[in-house]
Every structure is written in structure tokens, then in C-alpha cells.
Backbone as a chain_set.jsonl record, in Angstrom:
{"seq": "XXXXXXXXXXXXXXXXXXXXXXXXXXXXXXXXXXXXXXXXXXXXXXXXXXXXXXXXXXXXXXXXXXXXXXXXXXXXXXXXXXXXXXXXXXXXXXXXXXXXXXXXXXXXXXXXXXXXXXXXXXXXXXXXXXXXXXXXXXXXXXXXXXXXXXXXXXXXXXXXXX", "coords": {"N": [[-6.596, 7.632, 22.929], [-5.202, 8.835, 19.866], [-2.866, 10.046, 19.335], [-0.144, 9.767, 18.283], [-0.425, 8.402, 16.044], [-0.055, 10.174, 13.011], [2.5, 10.681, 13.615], [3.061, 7.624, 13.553], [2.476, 7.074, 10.963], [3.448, 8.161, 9.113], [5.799, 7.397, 9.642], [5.517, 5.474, 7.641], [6.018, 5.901, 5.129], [8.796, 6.168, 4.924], [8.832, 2.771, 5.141], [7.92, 2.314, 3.254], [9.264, 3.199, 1.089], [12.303, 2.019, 1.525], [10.882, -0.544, 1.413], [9.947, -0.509, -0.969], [12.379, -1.197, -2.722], [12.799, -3.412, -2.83], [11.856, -4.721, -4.647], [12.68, -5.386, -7.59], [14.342, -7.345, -10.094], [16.87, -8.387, -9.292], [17.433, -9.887, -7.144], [17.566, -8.469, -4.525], [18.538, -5.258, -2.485], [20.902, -2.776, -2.478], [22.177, -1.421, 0.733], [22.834, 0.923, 0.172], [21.751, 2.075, -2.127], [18.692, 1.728, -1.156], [18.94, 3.766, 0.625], [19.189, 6.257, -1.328], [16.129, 5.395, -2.605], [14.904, 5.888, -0.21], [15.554, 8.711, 0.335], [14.79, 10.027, -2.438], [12.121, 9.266, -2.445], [10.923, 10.348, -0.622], [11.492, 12.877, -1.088], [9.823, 13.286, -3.433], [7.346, 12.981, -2.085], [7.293, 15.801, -0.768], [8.842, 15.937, 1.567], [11.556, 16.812, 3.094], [14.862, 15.079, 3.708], [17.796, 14.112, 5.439], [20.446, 13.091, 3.883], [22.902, 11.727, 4.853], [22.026, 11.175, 7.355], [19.453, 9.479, 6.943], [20.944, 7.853, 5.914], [22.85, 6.59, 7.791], [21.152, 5.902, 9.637], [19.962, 3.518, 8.08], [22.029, 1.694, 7.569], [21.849, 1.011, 10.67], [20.085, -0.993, 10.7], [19.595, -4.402, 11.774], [20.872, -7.412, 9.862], [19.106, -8.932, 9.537], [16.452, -7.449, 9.961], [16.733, -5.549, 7.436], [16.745, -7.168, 5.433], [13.739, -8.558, 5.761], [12.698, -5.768, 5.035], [13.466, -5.324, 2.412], [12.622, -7.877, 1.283], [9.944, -7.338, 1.164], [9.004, -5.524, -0.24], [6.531, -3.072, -2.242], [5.818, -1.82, -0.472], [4.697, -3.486, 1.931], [5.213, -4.103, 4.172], [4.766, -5.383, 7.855], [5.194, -3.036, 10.411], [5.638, -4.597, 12.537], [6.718, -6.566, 12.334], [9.247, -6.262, 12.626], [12.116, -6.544, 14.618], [12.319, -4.598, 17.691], [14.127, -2.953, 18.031], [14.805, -2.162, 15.292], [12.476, -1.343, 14.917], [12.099, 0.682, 16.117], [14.611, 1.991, 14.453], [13.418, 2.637, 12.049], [11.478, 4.554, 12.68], [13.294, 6.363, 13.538], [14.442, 7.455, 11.126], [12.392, 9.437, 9.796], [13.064, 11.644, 11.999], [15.275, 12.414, 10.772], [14.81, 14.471, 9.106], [15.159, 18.384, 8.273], [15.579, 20.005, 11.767], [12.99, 21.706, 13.061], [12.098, 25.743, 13.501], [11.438, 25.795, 16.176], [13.031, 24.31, 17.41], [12.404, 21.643, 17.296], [12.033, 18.251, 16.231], [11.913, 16.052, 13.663], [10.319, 14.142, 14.119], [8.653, 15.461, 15.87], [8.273, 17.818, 15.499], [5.887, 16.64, 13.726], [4.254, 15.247, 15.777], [3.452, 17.632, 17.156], [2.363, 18.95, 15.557], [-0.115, 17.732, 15.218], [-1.517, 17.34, 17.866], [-1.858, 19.92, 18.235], [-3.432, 20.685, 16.017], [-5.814, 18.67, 17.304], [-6.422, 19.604, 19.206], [-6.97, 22.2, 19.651], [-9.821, 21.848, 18.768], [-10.841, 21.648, 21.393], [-10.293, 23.89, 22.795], [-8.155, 27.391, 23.783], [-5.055, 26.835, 22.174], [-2.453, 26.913, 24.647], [0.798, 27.558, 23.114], [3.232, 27.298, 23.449], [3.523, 25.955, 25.523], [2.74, 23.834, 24.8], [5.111, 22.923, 23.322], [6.439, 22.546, 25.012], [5.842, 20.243, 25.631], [6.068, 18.474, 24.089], [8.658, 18.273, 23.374], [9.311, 16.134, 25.212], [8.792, 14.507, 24.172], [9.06, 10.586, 23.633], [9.561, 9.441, 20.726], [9.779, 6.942, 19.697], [8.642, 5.282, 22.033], [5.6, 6.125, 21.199], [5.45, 5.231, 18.37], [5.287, 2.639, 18.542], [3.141, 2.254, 19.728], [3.055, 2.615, 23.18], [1.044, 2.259, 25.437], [1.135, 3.855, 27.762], [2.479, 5.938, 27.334], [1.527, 7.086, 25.544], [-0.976, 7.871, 27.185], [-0.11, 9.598, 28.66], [1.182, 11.409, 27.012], [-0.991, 12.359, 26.121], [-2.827, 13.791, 28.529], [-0.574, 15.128, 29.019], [-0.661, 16.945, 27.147], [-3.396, 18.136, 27.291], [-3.3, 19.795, 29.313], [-2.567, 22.277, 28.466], [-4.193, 23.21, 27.11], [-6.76, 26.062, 27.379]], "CA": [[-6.08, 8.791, 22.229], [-4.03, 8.324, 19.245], [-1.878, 11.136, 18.783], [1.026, 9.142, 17.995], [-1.294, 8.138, 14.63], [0.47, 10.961, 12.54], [4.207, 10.109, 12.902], [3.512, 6.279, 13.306], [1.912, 7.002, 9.451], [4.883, 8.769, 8.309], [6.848, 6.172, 9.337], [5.249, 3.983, 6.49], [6.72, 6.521, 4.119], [10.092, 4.907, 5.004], [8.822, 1.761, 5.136], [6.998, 1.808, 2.057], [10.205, 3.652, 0.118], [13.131, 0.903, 1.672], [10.465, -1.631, 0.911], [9.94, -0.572, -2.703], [13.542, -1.352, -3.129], [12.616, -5.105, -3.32], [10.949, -4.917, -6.025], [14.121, -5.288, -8.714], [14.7, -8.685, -9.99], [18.923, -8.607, -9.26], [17.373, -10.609, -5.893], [17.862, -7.105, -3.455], [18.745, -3.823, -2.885], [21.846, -2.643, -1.507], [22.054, -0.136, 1.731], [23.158, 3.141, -0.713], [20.16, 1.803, -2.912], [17.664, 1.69, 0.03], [18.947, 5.297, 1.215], [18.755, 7.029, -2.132], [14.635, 5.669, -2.215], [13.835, 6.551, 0.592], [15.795, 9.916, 0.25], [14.089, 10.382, -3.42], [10.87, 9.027, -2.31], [10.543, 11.642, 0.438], [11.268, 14.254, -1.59], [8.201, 13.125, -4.036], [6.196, 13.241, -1.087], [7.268, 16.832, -0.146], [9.374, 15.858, 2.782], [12.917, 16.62, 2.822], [15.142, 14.322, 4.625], [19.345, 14.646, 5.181], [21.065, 11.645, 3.308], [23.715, 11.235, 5.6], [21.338, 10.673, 8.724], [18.952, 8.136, 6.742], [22.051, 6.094, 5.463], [23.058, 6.322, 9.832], [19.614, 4.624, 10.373], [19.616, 2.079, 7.376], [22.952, 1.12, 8.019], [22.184, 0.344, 12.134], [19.532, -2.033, 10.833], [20.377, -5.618, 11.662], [20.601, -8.07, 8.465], [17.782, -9.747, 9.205], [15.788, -6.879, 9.639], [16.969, -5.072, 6.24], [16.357, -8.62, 4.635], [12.483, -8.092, 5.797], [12.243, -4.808, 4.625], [13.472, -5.604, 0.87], [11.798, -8.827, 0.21], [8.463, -7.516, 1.564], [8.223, -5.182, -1.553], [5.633, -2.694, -2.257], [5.462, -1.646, 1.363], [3.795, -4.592, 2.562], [5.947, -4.903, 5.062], [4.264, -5.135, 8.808], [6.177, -2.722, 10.771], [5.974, -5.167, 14.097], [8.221, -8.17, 12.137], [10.792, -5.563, 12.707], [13.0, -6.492, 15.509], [12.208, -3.576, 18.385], [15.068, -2.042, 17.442], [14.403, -2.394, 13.454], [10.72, -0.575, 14.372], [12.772, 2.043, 16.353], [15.462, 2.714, 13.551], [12.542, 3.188, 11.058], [10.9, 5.698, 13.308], [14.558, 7.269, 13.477], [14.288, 8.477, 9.839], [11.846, 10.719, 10.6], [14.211, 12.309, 12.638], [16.17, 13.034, 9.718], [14.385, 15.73, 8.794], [15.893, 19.293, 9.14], [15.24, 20.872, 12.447], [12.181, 23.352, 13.021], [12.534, 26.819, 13.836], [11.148, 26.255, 17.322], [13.8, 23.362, 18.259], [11.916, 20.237, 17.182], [13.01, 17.436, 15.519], [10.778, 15.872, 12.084], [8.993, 13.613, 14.1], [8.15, 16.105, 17.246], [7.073, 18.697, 14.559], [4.802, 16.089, 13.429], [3.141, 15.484, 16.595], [3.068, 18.901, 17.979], [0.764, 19.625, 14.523], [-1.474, 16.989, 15.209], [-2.113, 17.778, 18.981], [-2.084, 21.395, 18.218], [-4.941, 20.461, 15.875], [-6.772, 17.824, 17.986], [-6.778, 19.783, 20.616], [-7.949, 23.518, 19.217], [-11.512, 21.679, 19.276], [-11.14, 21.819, 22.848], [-10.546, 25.68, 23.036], [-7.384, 27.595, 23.083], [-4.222, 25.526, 22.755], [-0.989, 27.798, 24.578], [1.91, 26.794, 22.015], [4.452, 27.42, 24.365], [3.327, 24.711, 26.632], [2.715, 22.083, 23.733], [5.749, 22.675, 22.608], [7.522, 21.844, 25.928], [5.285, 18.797, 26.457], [6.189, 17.669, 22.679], [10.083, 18.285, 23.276], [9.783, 15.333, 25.774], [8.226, 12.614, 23.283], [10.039, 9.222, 23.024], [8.751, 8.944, 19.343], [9.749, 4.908, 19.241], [7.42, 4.704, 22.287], [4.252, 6.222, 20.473], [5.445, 4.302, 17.719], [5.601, 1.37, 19.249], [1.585, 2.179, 20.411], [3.429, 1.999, 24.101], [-0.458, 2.633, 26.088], [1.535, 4.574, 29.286], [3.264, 7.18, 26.967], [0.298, 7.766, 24.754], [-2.027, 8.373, 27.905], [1.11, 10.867, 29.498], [1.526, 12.827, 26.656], [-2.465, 13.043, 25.93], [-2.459, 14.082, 29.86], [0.389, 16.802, 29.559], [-1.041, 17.967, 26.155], [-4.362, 18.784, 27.472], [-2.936, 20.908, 30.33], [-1.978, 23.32, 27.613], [-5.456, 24.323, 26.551], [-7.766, 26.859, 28.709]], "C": [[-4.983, 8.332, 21.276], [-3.487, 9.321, 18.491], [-0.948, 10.821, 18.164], [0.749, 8.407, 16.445], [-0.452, 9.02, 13.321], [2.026, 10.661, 12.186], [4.653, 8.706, 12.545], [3.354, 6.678, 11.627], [2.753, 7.56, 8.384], [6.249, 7.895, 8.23], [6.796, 5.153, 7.923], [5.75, 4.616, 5.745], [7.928, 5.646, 3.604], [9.988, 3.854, 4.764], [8.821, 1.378, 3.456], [8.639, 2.356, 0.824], [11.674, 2.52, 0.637], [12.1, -0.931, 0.642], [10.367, -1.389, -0.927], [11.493, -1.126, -3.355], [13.625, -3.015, -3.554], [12.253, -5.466, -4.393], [12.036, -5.595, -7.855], [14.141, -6.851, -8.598], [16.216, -8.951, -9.879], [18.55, -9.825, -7.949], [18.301, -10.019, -5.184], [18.211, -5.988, -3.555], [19.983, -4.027, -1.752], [21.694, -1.739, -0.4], [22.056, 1.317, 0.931], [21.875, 2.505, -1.473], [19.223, 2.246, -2.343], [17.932, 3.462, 0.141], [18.937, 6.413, 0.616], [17.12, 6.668, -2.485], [14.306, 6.19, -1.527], [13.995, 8.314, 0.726], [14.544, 10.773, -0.74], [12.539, 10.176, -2.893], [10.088, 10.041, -1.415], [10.235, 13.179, -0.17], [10.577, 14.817, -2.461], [7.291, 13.296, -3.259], [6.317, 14.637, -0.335], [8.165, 16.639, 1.218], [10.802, 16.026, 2.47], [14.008, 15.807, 3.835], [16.772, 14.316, 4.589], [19.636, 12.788, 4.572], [21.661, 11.248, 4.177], [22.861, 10.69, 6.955], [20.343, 9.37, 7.966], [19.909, 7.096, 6.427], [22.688, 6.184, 6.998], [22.326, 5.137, 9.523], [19.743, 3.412, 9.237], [20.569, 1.431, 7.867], [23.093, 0.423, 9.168], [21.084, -0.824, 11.721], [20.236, -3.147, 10.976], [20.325, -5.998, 9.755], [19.237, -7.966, 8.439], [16.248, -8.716, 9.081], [15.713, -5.552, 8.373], [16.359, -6.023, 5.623], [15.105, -8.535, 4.429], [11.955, -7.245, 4.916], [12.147, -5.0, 3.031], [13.16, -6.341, 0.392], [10.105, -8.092, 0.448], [7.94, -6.649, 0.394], [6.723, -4.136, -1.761], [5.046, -2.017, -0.88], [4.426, -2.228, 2.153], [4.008, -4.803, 3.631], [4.792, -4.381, 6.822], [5.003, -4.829, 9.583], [6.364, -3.878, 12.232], [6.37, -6.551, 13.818], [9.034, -7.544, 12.391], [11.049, -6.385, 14.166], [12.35, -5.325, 16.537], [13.321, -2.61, 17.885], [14.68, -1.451, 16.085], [13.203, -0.947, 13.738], [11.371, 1.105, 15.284], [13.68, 2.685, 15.49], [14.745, 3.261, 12.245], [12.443, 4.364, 11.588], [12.283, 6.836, 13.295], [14.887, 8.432, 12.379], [13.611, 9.243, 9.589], [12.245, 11.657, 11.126], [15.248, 12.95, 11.787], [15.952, 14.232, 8.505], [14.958, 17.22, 9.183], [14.778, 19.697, 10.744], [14.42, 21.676, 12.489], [13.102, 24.248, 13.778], [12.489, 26.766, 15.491], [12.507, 24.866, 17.841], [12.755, 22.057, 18.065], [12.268, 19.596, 15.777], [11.911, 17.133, 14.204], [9.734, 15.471, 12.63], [7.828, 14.472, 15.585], [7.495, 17.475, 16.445], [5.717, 17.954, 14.545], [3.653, 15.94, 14.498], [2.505, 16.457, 17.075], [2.356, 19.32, 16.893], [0.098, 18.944, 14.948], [-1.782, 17.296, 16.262], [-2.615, 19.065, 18.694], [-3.875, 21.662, 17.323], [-6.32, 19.899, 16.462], [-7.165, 18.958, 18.772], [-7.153, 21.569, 20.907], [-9.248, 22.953, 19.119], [-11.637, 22.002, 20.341], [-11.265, 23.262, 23.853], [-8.833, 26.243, 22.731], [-5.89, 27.077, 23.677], [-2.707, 27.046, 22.914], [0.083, 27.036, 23.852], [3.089, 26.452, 22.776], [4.342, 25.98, 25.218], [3.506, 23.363, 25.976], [4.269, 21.907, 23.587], [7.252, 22.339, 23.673], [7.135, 20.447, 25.979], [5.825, 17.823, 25.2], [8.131, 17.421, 22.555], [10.306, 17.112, 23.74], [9.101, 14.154, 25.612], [9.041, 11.865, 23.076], [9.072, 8.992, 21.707], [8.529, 7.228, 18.939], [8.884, 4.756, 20.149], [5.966, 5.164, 22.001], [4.598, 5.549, 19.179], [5.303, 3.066, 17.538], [3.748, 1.387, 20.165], [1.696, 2.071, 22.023], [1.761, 2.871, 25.174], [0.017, 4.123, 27.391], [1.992, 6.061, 28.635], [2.152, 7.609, 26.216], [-0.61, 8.861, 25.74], [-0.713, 9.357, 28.054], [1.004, 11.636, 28.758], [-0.073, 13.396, 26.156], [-2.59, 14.305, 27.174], [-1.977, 14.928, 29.786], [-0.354, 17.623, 28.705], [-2.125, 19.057, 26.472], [-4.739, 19.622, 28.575], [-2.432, 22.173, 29.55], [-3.078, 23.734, 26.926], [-6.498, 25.219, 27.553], [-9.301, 27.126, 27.362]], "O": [[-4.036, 7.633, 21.636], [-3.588, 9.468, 17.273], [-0.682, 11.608, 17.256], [1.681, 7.925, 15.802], [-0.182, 8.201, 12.443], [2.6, 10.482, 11.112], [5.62, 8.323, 11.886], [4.411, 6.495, 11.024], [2.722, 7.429, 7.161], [7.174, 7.722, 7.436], [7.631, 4.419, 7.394], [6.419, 3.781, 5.137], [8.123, 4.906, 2.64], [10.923, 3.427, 4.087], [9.421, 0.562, 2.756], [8.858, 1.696, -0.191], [12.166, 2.174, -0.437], [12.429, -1.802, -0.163], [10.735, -2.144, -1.827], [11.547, -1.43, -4.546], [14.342, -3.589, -4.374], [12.398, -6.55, -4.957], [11.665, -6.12, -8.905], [14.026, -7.521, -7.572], [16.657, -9.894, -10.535], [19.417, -10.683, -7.785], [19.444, -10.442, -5.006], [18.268, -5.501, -4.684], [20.142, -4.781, -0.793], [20.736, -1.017, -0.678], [21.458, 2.38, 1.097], [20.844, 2.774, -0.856], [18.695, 3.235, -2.852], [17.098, 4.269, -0.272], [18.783, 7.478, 1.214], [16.539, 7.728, -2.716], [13.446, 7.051, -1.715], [13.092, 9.084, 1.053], [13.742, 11.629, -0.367], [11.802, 11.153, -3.026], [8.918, 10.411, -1.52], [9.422, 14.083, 0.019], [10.422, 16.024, -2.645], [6.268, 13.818, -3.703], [5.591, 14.795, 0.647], [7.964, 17.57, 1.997], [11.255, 15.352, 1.545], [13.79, 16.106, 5.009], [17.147, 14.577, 3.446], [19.107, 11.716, 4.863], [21.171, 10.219, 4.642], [23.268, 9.656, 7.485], [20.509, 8.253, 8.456], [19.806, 5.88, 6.582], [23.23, 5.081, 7.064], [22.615, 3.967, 9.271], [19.588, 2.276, 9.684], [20.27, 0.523, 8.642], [23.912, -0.49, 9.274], [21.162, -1.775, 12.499], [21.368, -3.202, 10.496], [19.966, -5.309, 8.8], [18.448, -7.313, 7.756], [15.255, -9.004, 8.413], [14.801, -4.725, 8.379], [15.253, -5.716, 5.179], [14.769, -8.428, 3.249], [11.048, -7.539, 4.138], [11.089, -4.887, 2.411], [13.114, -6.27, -0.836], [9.182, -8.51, -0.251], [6.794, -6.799, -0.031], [5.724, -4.681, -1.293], [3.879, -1.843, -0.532], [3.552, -1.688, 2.831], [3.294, -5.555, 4.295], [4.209, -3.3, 6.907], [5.773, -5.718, 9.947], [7.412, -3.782, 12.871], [6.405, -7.481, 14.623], [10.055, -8.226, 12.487], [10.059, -6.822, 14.753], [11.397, -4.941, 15.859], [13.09, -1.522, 17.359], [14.275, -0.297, 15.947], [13.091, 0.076, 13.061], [11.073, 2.27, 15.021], [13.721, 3.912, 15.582], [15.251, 4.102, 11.502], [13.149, 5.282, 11.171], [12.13, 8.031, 13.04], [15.306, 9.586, 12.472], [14.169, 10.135, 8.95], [11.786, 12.735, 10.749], [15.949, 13.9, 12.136], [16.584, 14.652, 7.535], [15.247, 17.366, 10.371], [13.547, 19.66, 10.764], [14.787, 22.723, 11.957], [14.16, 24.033, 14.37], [13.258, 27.468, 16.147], [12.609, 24.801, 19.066], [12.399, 21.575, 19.141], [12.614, 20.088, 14.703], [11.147, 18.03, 13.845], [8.589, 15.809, 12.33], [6.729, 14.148, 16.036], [6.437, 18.022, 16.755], [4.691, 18.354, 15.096], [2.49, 16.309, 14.336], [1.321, 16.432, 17.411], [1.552, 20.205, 17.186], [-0.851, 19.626, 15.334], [-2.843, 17.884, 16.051], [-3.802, 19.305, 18.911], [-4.885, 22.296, 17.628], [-7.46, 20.33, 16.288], [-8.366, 19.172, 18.936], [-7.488, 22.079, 21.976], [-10.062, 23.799, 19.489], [-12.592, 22.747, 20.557], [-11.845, 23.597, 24.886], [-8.206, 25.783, 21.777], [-5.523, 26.922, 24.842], [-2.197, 27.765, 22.055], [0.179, 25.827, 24.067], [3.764, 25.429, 22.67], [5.239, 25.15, 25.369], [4.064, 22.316, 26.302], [4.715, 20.769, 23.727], [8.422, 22.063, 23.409], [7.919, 19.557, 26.307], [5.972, 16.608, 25.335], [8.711, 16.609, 21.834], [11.249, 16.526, 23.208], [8.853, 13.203, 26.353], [9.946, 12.216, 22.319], [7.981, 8.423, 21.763], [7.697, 6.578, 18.305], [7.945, 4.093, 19.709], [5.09, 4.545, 22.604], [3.509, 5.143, 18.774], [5.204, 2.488, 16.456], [3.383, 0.591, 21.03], [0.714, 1.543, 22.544], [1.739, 4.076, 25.428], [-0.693, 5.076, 27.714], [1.897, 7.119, 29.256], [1.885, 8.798, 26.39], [-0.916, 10.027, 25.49], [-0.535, 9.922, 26.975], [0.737, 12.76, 29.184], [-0.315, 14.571, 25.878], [-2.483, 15.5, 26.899], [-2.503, 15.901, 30.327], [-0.747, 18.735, 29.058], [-2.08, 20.258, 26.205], [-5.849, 20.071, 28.862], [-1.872, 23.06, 30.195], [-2.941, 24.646, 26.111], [-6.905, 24.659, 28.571], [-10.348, 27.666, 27.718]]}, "num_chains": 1, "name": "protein.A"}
């Protein structure tokens, strides 16, 4: 089951908008550089994202995994050279999305659409239920493809359709 398909793929947004920052021949981008792309770049793609929380997350990157991100250019970059951390502070910006109405965060919206869709094939999905089972996603471990949290939250999700 790859529910976790949806926000990992949003993650590349980020990726792909820090990584574009390489691109400049000065040889790099600075952190406020990096966090106005990916700000602007989001908001070309329809997503709105708070400045102050993506320059948080760029800022906790290590060097070495900033360094990655801006030579790799073009969003080439393969999110699993990150550091663990690195591939969790990506996924973080996501998070920096406002708030839904129901109490979920950018990237727990995101999943709770995609289950909510997967899983109307199956018949009818109570919202209420998803939207407890989706409150208690570790997003870095479906980002992170972690096999135990994928199956769990497939598992809770599909206790929420009759």
C-alpha cells in the first residue's frame, strides 16, 4: 500500500525548488535564497507555504546536507543522500502549510485526501474516523517508506470504511 506516495511526492516540490537554487553560477545559494524558492516556487504550484516555518526547516539542515541539496541542481537530488534527519526536515516543509479547518497539518491534509480517495473504491469512507487515524501519522516515517507504519496506517484506514 502506498499511501504515503502523495506527500512523499510533494516533498519533491521542496526538493526540486531548494535544489533549483544551484543552478546560479556565484558557486551557491544562500539559506534566505533557498527559502524565498521554495516559498515562490510553491506558490507557482498553488501551494501556499508560511516563510518563517520553511526558513525554521532550511536553517535546521546540517551543512552538508544543504551543500547536497544546492549542487544537485534541477531537482536531481535523491532524497535518501539526505542525512535521516535532512530527509525528515524536507518532509517538515510540508508542514508549513497553513492549518486545515479540520485540525490537520499540510502534510496530514495530504494524506487524508489520498486515503479518502483510495479508499471510496472500497465503499463508504466515515471521515470522522480517517481523520482521527490521519491525526496520528509520523509523516517522516511514510516518508521514509518505513514498511510497519505504512501497513498500520493502511490497517487503521480501512477500519473507517463500511
Amino acid at each position: 500500500m502506498k499511501m504515503w506516495a502523495r506527500a512523499a511526492a510533494v516533498s519533491v516540490l521542496a526538493i526540486a525548488a531548494l535544489a533549483a537554487c544551484g543552478d546560479d553560477s556565484s558557486g551557491g545559494t544562500s539559506r534566505s535564497e533557498a527559502v524565498d524558492k521554495v516559498v515562490d516556487q510553491a506558490k507557482d504550484d498553488g501551494v501556499e507555504l508560511d516563510k518563517d516555518c520553511v526558513s525554521d526547516a532550511v536553517n535546521d539542515l546540517s551543512d552538508d546536507d544543504f551543500d547536497k541539496i544546492d549542487e544537485s541542481g534541477d531537482g536531481e537530488l535523491d532524497m535518501e543522500s539526505l542525512s535521516d534527519e535532512g530527509q525528515e526536515i524536507v518532509v517538515r516543509i510540508l508542514d508549513c502549510q497553513p492549518t486545515s479547518e479540520s485540525g490537520l497539518t499540510g502534510t496530514q491534509q495530504m494524506i487524508f485526501d489520498q486515503l479518502k480517495t483510495s479508499l471510496a473504491e472500497m465503499g463508504t469512507v466515515d471521515e470522522d474516523c480517517l481523520l482521527e487515524v490521519v491525526k496520528t501519522v509520523d509523516a517522516s516515517l511514510l516518508a521514509s517508506q518505513d514498511a510497519d507504519a505504512i501497513t498500520e496506517l493502511g490497517t487503521q484506514a480501512q477500519e473507517c470504511v463500511s
